[in-house]
LUMFI-800153 format. One record per residue (C-alpha): x, z, y; residue in three letters. Coordinates in pm, 1 decimal. Layout:
BEGIN
<node X="X" Z="Z" Y="Y" gupa="ALA"/>
...
END
This chain:
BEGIN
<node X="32230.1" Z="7495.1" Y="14572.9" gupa="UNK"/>
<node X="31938.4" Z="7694.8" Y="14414.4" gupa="UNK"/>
<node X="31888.2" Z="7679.3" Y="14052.9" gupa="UNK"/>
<node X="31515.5" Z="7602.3" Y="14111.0" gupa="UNK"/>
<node X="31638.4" Z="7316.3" Y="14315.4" gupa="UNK"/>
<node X="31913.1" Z="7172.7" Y="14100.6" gupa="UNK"/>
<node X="31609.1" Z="7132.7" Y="13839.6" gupa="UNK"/>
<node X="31427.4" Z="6916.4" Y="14068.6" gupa="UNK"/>
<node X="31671.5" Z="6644.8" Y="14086.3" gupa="UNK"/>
<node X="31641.9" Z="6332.0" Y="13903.4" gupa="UNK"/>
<node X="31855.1" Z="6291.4" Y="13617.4" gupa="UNK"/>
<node X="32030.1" Z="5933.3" Y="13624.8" gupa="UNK"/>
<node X="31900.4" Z="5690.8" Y="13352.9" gupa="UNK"/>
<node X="32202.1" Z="5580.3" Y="13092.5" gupa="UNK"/>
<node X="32182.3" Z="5220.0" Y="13124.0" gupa="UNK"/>
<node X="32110.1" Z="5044.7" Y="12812.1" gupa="UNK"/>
<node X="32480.3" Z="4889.0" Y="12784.5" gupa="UNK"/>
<node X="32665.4" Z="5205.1" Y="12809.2" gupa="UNK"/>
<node X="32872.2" Z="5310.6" Y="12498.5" gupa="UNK"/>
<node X="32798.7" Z="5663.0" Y="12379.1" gupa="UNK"/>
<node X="33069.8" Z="5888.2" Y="12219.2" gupa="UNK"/>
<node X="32906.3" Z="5890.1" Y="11865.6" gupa="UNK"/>
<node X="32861.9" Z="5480.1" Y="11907.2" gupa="UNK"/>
<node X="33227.4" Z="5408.9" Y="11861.8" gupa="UNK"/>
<node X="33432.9" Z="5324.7" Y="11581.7" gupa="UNK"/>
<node X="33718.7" Z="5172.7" Y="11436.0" gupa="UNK"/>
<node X="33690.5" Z="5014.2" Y="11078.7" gupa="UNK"/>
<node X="34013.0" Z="4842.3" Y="11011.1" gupa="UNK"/>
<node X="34103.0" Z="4493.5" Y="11068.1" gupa="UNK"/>
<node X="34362.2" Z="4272.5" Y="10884.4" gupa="UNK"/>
<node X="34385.5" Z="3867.8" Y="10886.7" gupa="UNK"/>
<node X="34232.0" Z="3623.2" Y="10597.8" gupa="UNK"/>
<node X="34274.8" Z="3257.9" Y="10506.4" gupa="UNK"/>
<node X="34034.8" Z="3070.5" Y="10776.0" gupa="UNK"/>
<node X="33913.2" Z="2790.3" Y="10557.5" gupa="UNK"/>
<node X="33791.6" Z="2628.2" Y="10868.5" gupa="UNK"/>
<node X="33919.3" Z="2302.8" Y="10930.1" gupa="UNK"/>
<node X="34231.9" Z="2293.8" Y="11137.3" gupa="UNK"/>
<node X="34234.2" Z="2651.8" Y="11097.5" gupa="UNK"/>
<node X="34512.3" Z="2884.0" Y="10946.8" gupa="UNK"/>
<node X="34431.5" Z="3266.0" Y="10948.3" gupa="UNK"/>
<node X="34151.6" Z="3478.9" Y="11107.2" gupa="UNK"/>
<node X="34096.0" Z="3788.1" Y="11186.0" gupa="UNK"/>
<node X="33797.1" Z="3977.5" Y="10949.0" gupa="UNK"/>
<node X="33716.0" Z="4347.8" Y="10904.4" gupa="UNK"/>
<node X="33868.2" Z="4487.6" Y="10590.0" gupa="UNK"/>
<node X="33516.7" Z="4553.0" Y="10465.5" gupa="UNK"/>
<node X="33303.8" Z="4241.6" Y="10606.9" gupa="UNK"/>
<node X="32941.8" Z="4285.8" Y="10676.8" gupa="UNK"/>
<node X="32684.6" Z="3979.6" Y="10755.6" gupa="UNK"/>
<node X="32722.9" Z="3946.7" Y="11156.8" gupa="UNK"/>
<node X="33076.2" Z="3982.1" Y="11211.5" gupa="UNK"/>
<node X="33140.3" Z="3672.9" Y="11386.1" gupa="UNK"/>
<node X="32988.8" Z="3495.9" Y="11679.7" gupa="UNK"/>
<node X="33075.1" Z="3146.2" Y="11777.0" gupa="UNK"/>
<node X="33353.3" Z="3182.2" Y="11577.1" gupa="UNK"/>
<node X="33547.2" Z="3541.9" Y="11692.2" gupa="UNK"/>
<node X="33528.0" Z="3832.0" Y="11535.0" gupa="UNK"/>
<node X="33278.8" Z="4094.7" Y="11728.3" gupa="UNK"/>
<node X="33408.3" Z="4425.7" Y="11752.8" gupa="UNK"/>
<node X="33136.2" Z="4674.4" Y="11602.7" gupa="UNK"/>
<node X="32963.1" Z="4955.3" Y="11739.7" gupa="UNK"/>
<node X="32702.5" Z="5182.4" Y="11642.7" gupa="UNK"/>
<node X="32343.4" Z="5150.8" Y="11817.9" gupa="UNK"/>
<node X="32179.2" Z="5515.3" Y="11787.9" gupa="UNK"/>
<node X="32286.7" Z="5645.1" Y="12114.0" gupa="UNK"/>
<node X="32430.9" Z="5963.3" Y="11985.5" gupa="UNK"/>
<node X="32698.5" Z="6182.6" Y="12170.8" gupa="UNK"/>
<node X="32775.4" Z="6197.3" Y="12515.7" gupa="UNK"/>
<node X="32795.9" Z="5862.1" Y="12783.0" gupa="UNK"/>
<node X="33119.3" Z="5683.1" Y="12757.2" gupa="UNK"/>
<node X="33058.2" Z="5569.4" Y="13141.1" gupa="UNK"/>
<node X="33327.6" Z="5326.4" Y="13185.2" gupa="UNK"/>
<node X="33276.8" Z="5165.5" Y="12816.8" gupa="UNK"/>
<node X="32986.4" Z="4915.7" Y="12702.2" gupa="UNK"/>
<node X="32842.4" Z="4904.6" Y="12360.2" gupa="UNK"/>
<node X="32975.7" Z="4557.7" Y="12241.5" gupa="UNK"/>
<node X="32671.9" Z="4472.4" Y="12049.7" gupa="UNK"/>
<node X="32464.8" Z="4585.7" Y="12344.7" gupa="UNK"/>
<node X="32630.0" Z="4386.1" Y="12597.0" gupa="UNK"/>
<node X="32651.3" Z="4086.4" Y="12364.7" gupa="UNK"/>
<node X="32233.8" Z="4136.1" Y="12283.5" gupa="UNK"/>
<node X="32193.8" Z="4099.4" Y="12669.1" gupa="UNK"/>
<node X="32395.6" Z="3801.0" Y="12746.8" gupa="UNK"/>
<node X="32266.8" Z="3641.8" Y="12425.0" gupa="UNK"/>
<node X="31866.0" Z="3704.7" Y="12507.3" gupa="UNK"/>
<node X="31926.5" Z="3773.1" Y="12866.1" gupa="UNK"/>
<node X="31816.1" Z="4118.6" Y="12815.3" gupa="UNK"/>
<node X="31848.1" Z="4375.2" Y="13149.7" gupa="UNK"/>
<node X="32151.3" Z="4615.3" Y="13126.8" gupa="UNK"/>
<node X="32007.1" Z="4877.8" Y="13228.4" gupa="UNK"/>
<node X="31657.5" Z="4922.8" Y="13043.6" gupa="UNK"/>
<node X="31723.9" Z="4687.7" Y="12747.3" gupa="UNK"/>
<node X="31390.1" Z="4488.7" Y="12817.1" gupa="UNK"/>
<node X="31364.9" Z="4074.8" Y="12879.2" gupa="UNK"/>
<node X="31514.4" Z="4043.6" Y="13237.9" gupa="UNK"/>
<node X="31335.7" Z="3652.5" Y="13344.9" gupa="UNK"/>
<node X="31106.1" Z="3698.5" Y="13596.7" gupa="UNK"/>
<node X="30736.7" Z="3540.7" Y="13642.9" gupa="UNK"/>
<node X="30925.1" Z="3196.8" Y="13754.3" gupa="UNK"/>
<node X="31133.5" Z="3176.5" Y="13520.2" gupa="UNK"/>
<node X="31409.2" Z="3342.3" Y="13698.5" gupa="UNK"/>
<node X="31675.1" Z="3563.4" Y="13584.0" gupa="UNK"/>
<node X="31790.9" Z="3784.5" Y="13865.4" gupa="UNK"/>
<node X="32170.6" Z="3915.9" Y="13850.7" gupa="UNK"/>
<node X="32385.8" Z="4149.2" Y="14038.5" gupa="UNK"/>
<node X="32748.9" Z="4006.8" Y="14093.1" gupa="UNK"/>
<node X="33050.1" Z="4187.9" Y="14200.1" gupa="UNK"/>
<node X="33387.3" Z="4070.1" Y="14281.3" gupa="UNK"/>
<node X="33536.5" Z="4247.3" Y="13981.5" gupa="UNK"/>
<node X="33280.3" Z="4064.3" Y="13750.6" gupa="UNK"/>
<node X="33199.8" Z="3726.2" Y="13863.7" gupa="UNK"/>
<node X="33419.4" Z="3433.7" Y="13953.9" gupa="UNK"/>
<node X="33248.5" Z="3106.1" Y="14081.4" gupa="UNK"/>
<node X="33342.7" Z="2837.9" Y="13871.6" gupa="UNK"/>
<node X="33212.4" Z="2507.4" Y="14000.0" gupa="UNK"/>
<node X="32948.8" Z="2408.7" Y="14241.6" gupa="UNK"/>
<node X="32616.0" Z="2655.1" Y="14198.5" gupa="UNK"/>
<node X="32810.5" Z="2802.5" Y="13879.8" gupa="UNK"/>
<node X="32962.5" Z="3097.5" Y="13815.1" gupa="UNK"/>
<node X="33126.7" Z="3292.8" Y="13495.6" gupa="UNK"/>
<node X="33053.1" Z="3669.5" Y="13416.1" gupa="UNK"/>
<node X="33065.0" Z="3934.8" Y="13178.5" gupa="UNK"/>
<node X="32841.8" Z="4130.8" Y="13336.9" gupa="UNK"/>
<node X="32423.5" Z="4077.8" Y="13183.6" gupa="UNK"/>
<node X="32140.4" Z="4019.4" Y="13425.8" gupa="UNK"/>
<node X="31936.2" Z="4386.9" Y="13590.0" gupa="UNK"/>
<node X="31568.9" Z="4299.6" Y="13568.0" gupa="UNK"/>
<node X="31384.0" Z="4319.9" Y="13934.4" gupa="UNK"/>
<node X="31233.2" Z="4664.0" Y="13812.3" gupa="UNK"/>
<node X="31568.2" Z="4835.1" Y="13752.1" gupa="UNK"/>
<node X="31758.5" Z="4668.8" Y="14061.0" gupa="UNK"/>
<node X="31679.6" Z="4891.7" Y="14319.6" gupa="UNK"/>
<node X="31803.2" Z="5219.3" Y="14065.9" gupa="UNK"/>
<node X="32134.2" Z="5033.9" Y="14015.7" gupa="UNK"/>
<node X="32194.0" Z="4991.1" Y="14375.2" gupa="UNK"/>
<node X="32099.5" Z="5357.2" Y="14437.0" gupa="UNK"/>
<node X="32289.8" Z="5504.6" Y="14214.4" gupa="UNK"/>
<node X="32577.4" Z="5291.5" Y="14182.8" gupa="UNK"/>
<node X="32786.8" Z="5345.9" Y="14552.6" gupa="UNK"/>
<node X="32993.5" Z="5042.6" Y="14463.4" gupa="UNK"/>
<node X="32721.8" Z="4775.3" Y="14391.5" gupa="UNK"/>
<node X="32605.7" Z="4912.0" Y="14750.1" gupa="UNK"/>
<node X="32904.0" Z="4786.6" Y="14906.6" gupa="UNK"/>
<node X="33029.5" Z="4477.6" Y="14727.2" gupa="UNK"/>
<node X="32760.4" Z="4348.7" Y="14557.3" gupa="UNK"/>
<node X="32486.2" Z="4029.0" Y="14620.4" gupa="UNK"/>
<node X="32187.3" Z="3960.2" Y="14396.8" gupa="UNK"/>
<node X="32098.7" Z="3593.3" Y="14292.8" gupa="UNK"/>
<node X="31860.8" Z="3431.4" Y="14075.3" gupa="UNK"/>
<node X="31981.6" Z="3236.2" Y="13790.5" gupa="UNK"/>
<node X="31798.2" Z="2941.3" Y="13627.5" gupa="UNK"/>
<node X="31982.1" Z="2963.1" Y="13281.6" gupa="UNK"/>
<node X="32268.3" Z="3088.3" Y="13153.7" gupa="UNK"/>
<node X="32518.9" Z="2956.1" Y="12833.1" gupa="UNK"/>
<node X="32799.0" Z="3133.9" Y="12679.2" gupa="UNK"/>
<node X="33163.1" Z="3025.7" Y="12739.3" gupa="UNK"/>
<node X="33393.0" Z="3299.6" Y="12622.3" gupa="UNK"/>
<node X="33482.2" Z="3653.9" Y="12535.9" gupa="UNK"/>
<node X="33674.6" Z="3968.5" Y="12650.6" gupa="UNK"/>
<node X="33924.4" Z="4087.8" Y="12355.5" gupa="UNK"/>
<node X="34194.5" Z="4167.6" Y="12231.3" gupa="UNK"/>
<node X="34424.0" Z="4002.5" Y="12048.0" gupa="UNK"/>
<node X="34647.5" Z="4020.7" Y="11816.1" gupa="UNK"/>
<node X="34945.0" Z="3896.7" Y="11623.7" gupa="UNK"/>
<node X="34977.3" Z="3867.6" Y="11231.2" gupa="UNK"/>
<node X="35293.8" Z="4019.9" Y="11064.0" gupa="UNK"/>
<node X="35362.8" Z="3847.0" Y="10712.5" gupa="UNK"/>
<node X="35171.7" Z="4060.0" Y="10490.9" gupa="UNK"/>
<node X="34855.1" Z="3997.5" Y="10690.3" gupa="UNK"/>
<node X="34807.0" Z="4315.3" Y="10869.3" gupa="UNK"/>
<node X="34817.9" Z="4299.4" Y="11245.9" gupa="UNK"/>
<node X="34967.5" Z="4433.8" Y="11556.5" gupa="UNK"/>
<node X="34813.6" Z="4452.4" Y="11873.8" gupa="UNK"/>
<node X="34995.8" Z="4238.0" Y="12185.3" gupa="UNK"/>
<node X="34973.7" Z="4323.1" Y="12518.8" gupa="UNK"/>
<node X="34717.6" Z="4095.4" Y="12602.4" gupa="UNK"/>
<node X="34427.0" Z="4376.5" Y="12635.6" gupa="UNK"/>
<node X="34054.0" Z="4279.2" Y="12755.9" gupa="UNK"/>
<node X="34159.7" Z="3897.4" Y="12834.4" gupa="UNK"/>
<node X="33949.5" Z="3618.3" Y="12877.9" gupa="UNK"/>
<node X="33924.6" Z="3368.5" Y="12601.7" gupa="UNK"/>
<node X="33719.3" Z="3024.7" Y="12614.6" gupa="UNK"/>
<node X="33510.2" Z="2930.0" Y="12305.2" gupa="UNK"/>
<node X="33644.6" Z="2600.3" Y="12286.5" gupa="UNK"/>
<node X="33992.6" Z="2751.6" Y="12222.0" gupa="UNK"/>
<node X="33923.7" Z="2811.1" Y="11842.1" gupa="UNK"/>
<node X="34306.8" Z="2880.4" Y="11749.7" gupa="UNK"/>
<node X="34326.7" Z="3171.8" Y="12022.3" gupa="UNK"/>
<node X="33958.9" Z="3291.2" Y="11940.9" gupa="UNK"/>
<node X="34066.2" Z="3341.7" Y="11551.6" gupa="UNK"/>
<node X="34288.6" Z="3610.5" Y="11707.4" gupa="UNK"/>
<node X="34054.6" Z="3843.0" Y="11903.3" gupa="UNK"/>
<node X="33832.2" Z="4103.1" Y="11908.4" gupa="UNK"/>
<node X="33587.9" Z="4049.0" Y="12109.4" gupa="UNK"/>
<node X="33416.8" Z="4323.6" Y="12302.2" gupa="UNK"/>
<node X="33240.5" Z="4130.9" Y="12554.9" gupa="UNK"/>
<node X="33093.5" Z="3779.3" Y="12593.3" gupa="UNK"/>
<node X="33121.6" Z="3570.3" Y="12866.4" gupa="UNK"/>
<node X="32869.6" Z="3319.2" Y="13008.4" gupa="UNK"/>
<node X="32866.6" Z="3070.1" Y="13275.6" gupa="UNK"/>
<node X="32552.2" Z="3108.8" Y="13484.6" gupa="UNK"/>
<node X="32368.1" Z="2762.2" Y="13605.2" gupa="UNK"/>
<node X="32157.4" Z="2675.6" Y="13928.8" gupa="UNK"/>
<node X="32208.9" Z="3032.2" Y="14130.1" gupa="UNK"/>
<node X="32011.5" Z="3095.9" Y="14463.1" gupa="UNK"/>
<node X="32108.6" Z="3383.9" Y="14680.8" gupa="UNK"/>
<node X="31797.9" Z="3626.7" Y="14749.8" gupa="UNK"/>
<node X="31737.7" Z="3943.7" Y="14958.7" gupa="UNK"/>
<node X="31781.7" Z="4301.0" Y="14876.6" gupa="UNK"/>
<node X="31489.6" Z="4359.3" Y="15048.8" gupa="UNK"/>
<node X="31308.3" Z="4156.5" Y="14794.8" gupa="UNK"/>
END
C-alpha cells in the first residue's frame, strides 16, 4: 500500500468506554468495620475519597483524561458505570434515548442473557442510533452475532468484580473468583468486591432492523 494511500484511511474512533493505558491504577485496598446493619467488614480504599461506593460495593477507580495508548479489551470502570447509570452511548459518550423515548442496544451472546419474559441482563451500555452503524462496521464480531433492540428502561441489578477474602489483620487476598457476577441484593457478597462493571436488567425490549 502507498503511503499517500495509507493516509487516506479513516482512523477508527476509541469508543468512549475504552480504558486507556495512562487511565489505570491501583491504589490499595484493605477491609474496615462496615457499621451497616447486619454487616461485618467491607472492603474501602486505604485512602477513601467521596464516590467510592455505589449501591453499596466498592467501585474500582480509574482515571478519566484519556491519556496513553487504548487498552482495547479493558473498559474504564467509571465510564462504563456513567453509561449504564445515565444510559449514556459507549461509543461517543453522549445521551443514547432516542426521539421516542427509546434506548437502542446492541446484544451479543457473550454480553446479554435473557432473564424473564421481554427482560434481559447486561453489562454491556446502550450505542446511540448515530454510532450503530460504526460499531457494526468496524467491529467483525457484532457483524456476525449480534441483534439490535430497543429498550424502554433499564435498572441496575449487579456488578462484575472481584472479590476477595480478608486475612486477620484486615488486608486482603484475592480468590479465584475473577470478573463474577454479583446481585445487589446480596449485600454480604457485595461488601467483598470490586466492582469494575455494573450490571442492569433491561425492561420492555422490541427487536428492530439493521437496516433501520
Amino acid at each position: 500500500m502507498k503511503p499517500e494511500a495509507a493516509a487516506t484511511l479513516p482512523s477508527l474512533r476509541v469508543p468512549y468506554v475504552i480504558a486507556y493505558s495512562g487511565e489505570l491504577v491501583s491504589d490499595p485496598i484493605h477491609f474496615v468495620k462496615d457499621y451497616r446493619p447486619f454487616a461485618d467488614v467491607k472492603l474501602s480504599y486505604a485512602e477513601p475519597r467521596p464516590g467510592d461506593y455505589a449501591y453499596g460495593v466498592l467501585r474500582a477507580r480509574a482515571r478519566m483524561n484519556r491519556q496513553g495508548k487504548p487498552e482495547w479489551r479493558k473498559l474504564n470502570p467509571r465510564r462504563q458505570w456513567r453509561c449504564m447509570d445515565k444510559l449514556w452511548c459507549q461509543v461517543c459518550g453522549k445521551p443514547a434515548t432516542d426521539q421516542y423515548g427509546r434506548i437502542p442496544w446492541i446484544l451479543t451472546e457473550t454480553v446479554f442473557r435473557w432473564d424473564e419474559q421481554d427482560t434481559a441482563i447486561t453489562s454491556a451500555p446502550p450505542t446511540c442510533w448515530a454510532c450503530i452503524p460504526e460499531s457494526l462496521t468496524s467491529c467483525p464480531r457484532l457483524r456476525t452475532s449480534s441483534v439490535v433492540y430497543t429498550a424502554g428502561y433499564a435498572l441496575p441489578v449487579g456488578v462484575l468484580g472481584q472479590i476477595y477474602d480478608a486475612l486477620f489483620n484486615g488486608e486482603v487476598i484475592p480468590t479465584e473468583h475473577r470478573n463474577v457476577e454479583v446481585r445487589l441484593k446480596d449485600q454480604r457478597l457485595l461488601s467483598r468486591v470490586l466492582a469494575h462493571q455494573l450490571i442492569v436488567r433491561v425492561f420492555d425490549l422490541q427487536a428492530v432492523s439493521l437496516t433501520r
